[in-house]
C-alpha positions in Angstrom: 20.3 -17.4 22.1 19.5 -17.6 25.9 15.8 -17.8 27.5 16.4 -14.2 28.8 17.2 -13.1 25.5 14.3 -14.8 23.6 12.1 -13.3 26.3 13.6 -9.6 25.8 13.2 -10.4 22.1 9.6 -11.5 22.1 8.6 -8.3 24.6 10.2 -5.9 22.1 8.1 -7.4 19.1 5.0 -7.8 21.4 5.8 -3.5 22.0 6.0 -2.9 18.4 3.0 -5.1 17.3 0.9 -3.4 19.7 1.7 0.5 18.9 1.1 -0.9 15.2 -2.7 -2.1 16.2 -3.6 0.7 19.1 -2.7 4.0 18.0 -3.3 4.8 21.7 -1.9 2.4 23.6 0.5 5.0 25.1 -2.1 7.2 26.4 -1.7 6.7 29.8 -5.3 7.2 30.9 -7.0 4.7 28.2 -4.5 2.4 29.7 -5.2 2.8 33.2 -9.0 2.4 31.9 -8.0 -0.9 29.7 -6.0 -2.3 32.6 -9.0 -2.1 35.5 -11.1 -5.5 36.0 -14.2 -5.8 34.6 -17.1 -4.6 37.0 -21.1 -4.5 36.0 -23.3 -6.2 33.7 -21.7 -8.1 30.7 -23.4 -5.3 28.4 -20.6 -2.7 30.4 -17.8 -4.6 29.8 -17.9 -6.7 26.6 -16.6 -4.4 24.6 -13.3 -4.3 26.9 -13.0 -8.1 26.3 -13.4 -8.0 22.9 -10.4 -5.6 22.6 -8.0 -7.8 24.8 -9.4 -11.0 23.0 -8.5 -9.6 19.2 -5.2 -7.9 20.6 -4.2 -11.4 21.8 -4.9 -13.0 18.7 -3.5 -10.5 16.7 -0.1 -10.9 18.8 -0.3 -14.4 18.6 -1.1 -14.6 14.9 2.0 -12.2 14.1 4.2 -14.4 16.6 3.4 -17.5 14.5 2.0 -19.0 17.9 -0.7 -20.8 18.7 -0.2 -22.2 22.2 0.1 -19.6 24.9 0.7 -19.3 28.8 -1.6 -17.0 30.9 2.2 -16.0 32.8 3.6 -15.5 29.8 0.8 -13.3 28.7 0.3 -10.9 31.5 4.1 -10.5 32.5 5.3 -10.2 29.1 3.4 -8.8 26.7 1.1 -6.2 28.6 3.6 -5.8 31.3 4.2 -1.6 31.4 6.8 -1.3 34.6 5.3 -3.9 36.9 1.5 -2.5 36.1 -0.3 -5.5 34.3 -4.0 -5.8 33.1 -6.0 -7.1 36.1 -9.1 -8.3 33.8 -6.8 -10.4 31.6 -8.0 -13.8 34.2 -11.3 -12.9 33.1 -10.6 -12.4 29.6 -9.1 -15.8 29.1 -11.9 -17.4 31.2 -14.2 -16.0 29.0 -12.6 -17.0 25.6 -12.2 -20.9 27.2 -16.0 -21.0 27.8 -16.5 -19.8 24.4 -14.8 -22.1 22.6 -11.7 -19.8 21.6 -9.3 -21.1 23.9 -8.7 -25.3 24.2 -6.4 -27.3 26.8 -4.4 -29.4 26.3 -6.7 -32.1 28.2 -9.4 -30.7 26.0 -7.9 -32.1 23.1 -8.6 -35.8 21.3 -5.9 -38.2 22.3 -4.6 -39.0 18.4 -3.2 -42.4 19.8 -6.0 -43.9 21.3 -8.1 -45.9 20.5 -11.5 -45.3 18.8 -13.7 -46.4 21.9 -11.8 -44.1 24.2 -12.3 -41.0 22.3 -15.8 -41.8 21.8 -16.7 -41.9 26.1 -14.5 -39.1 26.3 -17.2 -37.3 24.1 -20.1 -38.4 25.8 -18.6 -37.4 29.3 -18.2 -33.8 27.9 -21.7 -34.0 26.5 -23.2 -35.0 29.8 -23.9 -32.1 31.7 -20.0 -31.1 32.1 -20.4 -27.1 31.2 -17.7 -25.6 30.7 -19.1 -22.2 32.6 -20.5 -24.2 35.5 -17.2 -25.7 36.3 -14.4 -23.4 38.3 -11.0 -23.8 36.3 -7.7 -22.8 36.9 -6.0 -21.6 33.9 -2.8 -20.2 35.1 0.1 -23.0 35.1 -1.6 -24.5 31.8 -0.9 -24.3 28.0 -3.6 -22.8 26.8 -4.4 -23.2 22.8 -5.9 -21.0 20.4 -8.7 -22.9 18.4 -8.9 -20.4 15.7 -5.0 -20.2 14.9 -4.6 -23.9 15.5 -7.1 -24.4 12.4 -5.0 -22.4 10.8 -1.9 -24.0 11.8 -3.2 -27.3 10.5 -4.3 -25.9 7.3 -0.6 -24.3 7.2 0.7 -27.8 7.5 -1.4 -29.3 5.2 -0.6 -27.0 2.3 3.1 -27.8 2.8 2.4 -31.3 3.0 1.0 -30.6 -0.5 3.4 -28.7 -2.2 6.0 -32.1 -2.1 3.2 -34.9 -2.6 1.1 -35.3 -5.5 -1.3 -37.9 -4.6 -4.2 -37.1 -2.3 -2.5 -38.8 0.9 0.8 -38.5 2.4 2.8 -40.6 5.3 5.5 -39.1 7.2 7.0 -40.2 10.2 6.2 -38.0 13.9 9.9 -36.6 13.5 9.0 -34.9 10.1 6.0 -34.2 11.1 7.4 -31.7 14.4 9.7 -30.5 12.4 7.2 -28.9 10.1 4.5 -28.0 13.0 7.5 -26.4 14.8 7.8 -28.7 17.9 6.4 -31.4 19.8 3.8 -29.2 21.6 2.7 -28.0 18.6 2.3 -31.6 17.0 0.1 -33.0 19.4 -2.0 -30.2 19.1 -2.2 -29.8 15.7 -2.1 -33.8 15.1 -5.3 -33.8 17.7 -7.4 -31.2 15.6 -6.5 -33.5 12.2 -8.1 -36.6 14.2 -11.2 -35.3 14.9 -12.0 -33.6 11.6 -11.7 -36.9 10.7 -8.1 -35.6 8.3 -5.3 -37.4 10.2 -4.6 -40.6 11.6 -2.3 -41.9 14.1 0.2 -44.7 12.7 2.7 -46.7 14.9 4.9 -49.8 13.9 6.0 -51.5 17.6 8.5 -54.1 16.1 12.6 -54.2 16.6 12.2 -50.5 16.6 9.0 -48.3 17.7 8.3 -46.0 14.8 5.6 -43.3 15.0 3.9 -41.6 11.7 1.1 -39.8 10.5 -1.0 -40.1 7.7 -2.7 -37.2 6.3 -5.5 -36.3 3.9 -4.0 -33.5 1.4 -8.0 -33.5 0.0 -11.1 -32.1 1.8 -11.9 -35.5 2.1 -11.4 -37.9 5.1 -8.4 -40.0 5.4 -8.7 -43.5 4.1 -8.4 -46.4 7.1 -4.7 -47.7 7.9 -3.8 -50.6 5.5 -0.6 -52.9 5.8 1.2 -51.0 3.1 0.7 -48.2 5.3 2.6 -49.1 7.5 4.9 -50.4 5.2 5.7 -47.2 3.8 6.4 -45.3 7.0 8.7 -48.2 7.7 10.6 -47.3 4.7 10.5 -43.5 4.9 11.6 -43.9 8.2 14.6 -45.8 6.9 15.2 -43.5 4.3 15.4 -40.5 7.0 17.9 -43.2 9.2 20.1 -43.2 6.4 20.3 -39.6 5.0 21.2 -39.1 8.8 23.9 -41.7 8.8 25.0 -40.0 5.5 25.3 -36.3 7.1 27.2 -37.9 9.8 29.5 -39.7 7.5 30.3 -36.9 5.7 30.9 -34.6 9.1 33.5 -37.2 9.8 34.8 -37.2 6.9 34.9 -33.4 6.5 36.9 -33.3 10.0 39.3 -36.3 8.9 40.6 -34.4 6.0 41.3 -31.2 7.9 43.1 -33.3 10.6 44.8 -35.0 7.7 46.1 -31.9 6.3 46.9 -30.4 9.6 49.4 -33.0 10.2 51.0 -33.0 6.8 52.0 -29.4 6.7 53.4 -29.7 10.8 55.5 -33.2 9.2 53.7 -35.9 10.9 53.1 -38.1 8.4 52.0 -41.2 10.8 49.2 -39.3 12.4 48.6 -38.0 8.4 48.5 -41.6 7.6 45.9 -42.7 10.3 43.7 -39.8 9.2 43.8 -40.7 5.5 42.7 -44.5 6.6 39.5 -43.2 8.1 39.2 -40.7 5.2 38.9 -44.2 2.9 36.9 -45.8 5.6 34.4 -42.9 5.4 34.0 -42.8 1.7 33.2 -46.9 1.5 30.6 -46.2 4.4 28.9 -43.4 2.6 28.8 -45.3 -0.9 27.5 -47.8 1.3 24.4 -45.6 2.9 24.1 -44.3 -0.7 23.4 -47.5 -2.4 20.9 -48.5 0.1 19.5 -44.9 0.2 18.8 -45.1 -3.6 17.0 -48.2 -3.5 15.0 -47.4 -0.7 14.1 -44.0 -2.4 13.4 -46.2 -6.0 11.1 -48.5 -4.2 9.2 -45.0 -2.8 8.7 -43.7 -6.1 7.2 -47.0 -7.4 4.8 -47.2 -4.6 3.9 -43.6 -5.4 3.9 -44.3 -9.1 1.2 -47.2 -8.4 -1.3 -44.6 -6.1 -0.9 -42.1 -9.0 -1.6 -44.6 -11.5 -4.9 -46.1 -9.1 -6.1 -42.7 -8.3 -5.8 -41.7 -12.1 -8.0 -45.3 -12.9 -10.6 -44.5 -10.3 -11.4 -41.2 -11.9 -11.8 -43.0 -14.9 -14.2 -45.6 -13.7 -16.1 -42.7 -11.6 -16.4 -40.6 -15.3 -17.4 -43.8 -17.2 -20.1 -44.6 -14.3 -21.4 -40.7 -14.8 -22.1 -41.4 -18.5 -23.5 -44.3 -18.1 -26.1 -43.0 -15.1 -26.6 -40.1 -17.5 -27.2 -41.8 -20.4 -24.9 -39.8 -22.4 -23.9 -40.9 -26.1 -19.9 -41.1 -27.3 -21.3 -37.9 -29.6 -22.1 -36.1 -26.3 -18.9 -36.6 -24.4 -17.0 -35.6 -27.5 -19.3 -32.4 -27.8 -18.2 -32.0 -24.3 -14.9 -32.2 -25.0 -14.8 -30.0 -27.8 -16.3 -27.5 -26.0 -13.7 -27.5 -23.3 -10.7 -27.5 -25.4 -12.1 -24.3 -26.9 -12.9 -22.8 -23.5 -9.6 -23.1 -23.1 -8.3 -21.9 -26.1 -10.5 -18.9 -25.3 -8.8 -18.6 -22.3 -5.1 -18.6 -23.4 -6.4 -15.7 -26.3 -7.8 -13.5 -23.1 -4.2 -14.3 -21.6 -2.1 -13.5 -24.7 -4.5 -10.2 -25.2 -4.5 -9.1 -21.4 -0.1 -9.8 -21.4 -0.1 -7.7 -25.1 -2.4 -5.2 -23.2 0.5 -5.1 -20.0 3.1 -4.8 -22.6 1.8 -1.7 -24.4 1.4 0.3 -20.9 5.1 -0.5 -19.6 6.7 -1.5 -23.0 10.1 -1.8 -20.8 9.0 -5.1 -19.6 10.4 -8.1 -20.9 8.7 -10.5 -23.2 8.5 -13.8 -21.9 10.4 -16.6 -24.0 7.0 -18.5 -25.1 6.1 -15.4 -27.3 9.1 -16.4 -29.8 9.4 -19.1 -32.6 12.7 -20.8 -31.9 13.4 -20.8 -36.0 12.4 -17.3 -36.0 14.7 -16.5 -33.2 17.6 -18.3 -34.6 17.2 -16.7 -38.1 17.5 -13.1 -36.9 19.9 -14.1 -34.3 22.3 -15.2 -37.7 21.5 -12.3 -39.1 22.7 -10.4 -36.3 25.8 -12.0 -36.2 26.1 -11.2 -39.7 25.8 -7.9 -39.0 28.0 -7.5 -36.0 30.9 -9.4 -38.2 30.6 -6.9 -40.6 30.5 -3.4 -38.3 33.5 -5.4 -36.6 35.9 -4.7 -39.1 38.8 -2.5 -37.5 39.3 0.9 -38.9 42.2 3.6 -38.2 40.9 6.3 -35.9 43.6 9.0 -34.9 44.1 10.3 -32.2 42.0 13.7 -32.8 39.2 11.3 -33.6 39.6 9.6 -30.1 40.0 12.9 -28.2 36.4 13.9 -30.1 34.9 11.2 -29.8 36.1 10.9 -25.4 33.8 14.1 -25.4 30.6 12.7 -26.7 29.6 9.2 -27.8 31.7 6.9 -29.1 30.9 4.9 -32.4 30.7 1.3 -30.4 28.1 2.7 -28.5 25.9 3.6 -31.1 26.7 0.3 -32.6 25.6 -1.3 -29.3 22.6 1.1 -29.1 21.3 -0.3 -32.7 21.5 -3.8 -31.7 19.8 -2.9 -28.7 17.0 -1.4 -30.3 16.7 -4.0 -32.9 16.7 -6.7 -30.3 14.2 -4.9 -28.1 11.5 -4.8 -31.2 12.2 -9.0 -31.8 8.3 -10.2 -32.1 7.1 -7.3 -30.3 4.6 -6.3 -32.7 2.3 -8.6 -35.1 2.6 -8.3 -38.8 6.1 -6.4 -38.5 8.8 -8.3 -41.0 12.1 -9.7 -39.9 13.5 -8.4 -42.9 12.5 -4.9 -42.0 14.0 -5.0 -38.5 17.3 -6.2 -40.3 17.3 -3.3 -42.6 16.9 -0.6 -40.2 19.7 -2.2 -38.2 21.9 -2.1 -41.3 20.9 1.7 -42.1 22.0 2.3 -37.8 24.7 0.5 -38.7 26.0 2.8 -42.2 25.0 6.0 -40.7 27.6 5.1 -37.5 30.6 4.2 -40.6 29.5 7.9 -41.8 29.9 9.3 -38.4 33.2 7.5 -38.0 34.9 8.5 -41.4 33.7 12.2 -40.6 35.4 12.4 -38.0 38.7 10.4 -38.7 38.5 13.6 -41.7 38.4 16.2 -39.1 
């Protein structure tokens, strides 16, 4: 898709996003109100700003942007046939000094150094307002602070999803792929750093290699260690070889077409030559695979170890809690005891509250965990018994099929009986296999009746 097109695109969304919030928007004389600057005391015109600062929020938020452009902003999204909001400079002025809008200068450097970062704060901190300062915010990326938090939050539940231990390393490409570009890294990467959550790693050896590690707790992130960076140097490797392995198998994909191509036109030399890089390609990607596997097996054992470490520090931190507590082997056990029944408790309220769901929409389906595999598999034989012995073929003429072509036919019922004694498997407490079993056989002699009747008529 071209820029004109994405642009066309956005504009139509922006349209529809807009009529969705303002059921007035296309009133033409709240518009030319909205659209005038802001004149007189704050008091007069605050609650003008407030409307254009949610609306562009709003957009933004439905967009699944956080970074905007003033240009982009006035001659896109409000633009109604060249008339465009003339208080929207003001607007964004007003959300930078209030903390709602960031630059991109505004934000902490993630790879510098410690010292750096801390006399940049202390420059901002003396006297440097940000109202007292004139600044130009028209050919900047500007950034919204509260959808960036929420960006970063965004990427951290992802991160979590995939990782089970309470940090995570991934190298800077992963890391834009999931924050949706480069832009949007830095930014998000930035806010991390100074709440402490992220921190910048870099390997400058035969090859430069950038990562991140990242807190998945609402906890700081621990300081960078050697096997830190030990471990980004091996998932980098593993992401090096996956690509080599796509690649591969794109050649290889393209080899065999070629291949075939040239065996059905007769030319068996340039068929030849394609096979040879066919082989070629499948030694190269058992190759990458090998390595691939033991660079994922070493991965899982480093992992392993942190889950295994994490799992021994909680241990040591409950051991030290009894200990500063005073608290006998009786009392832990008491505690104990008492949570195994709170949940027990809680699994009877479940079981009660799902029996309760079933009996206002009995047409939803039990789940599996309800059933007693032995139970399941002795009226399952049973069925089978039964449906051997209903299966037995019996002459029906050919009155008896033109009678039965005008209502329901005997196999039907059949089916409807197993149906119904299928649908009440376990479904009620205190209810006895045998008795579902019987009332299937009754279904089941009352169809034969049916049948013979009819084969009489």
């Amino acid at each position: 898709m071209t820029e004109v097109a994405k642009e066309e695109e956005e504009v139509w969304l922006v349209g529809e996003i807009v009529r969705k919030q303002v059921q007035d928007w296309d009133d033409d004389v709240k518009i030319v109100a909205r659209y005038k600057a802001f004149s007189g005391q704050r008091c007069d015109w605050e609650p003008k700003y407030l409307f254009w600062r949610d609306l562009i929020i709003h957009i933004a938020r439905h967009l699944r942007l956080f970074i905007i452009r003033p240009s982009q902003v006035k001659n896109f999204w409000f633009n109604r046939g060249g008339l465009t909001p003339l208080c929207l400079d003001r607007v964004l002025l007003e959300m930078f000094n209030a903390g709602e809008i960031l630059r991109r200068g505004d934000l902490v450097d993630p790879t510098s150094g410690l010292m750096s970062n801390i006399v940049r704060r202390v420059v901002h901190l003396v006297g440097f307002s940000r109202s007292s300062t004139p600044i130009d915010l028209s050919d900047d990326h500007l950034i919204l602070s509260t959808l960036l938090k929420e960006k970063a939050a965004e990427v951290i539940r992802a991160l979590s999803e995939n990782h089970w231990t309470s940090s995570c390393i991934i190298t800077m490409r992963k890391f834009q792929e999931i924050c949706g570009g480069s832009k949007e890294a830095h930014a998000v990467l930035s806010h991390l750093s100074e709440c402490g959550k992220a921190k910048y790693l870099v390997i400058k050896k035969k090859d430069f290699i950038e990562g991140v590690k990242i807190s998945l707790l609402p906890r700081a992130v621990s300081g960078i260690t050697s096997l830190d960076l030990d471990v980004l140097h091996l998932i980098w490797t593993e992401e090096k070889l996956q690509q080599q392995v796509d690649v591969i198998d794109q050649r290889y994909e393209t080899s065999r077409k070629l291949a075939l191509a040239s065996l059905n036109s007769g030319n068996k030399v340039i068929a030849l030559r394609h096979a040879r890089e066919l082989k070629m390609a499948s030694q190269s990607r058992e190759k990458c695979i090998t390595l691939l596997n033991r660079v994922e097996e070493v991965l899982r054992v480093i992992a392993d170890a942190e889950s295994s470490k994490e799992v021994s520090e909680a241990i040591q931190i409950g051991a030290r809690a009894i200990k500063e507590n005073n608290m006998s082997v009786e009392e832990v056990q008491l505690c104990l005891q008492e949570l195994d029944e709170s949940i027990d408790t809680q699994k009877q309220v479940e079981q009660a509250l799902g029996n309760l769901c079933f009996i206002q929409n009995p047409k939803s389906t039990p789940s599996y965990a309800e059933f007693e595999e032995s139970d399941v598999e002795d009226e399952f034989k049973e069925l089978q018994l039964e449906v051997r012995s209903e299966s037995i073929p019996s002459p029906i003429s050919k009155i008896g099929v033109d009678s039965l072509a005008g209502g329901e036919t005997v196999t039907s019922e059949t089916a409807e009986s197993l149906s119904r004694a299928l649908s009440n498997l376990k479904l009620r407490e205190g209810v006895a296999i045998e008795s579902v079993t019987q009332d299937s056989l009754e279904l089941g002699r009352n169809n034969r009746s049916k049948a013979s009747k009819l084969e009489a008529a």
